[in-house]
C-alpha positions as CSV (number, residue, x, y, z in Angstrom):
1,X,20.1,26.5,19.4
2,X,20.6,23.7,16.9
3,X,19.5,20.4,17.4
4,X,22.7,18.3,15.7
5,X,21.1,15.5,16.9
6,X,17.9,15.1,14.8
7,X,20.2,15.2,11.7
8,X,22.3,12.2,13.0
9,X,19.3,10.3,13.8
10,X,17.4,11.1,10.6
11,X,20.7,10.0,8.2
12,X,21.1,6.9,10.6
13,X,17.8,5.9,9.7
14,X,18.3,6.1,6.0
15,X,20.8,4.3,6.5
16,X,20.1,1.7,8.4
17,X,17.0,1.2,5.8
18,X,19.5,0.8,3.0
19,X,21.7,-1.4,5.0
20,X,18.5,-3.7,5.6
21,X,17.5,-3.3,2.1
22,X,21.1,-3.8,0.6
23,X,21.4,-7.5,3.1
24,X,17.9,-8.9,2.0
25,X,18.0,-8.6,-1.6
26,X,21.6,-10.1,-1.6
27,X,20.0,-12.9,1.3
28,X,17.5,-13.7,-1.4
29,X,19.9,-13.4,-4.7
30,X,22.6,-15.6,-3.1
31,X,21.1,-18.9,-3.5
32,X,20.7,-18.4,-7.2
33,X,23.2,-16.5,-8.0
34,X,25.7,-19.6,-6.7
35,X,23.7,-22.3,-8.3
36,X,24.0,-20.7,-11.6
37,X,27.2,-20.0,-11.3
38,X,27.8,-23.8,-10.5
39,X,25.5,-25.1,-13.8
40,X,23.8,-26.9,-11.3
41,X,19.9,-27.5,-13.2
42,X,18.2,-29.3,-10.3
43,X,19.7,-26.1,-8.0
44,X,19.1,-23.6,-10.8
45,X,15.4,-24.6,-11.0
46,X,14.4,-24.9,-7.4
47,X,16.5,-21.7,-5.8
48,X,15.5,-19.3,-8.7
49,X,12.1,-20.5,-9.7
50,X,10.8,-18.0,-7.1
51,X,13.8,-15.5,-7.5
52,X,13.2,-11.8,-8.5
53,X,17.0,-12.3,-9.4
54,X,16.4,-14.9,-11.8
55,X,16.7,-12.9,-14.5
């Protein structure tokens, strides 16, 4: 007997752990990403001082 189900569960895991992964780094690169994009110093300096992104 196969259990079809502890495959599902195990790939819905990855990716759900991805999926979370994928949302905060692009929740915390946003910011910075837009206020460089918009040459805005005052922005640029308080959004990305903090940023892994920054770079």
């Amino acid at each position: 007997m196969t259990h079809a189900w502890v495959d599902v569960v195990f790939w819905s895991l990855i990716g759900a752990g991805t999926a979370v992964s994928a949302i905060n780094m692009t929740w915390e690169c946003l910011p910075c990403r837009l206020s460089q994009v918009t040459h805005n110093e005052r922005l640029i300096e308080r959004l990305c001082r903090n940023s892994p992104c920054a770079h």
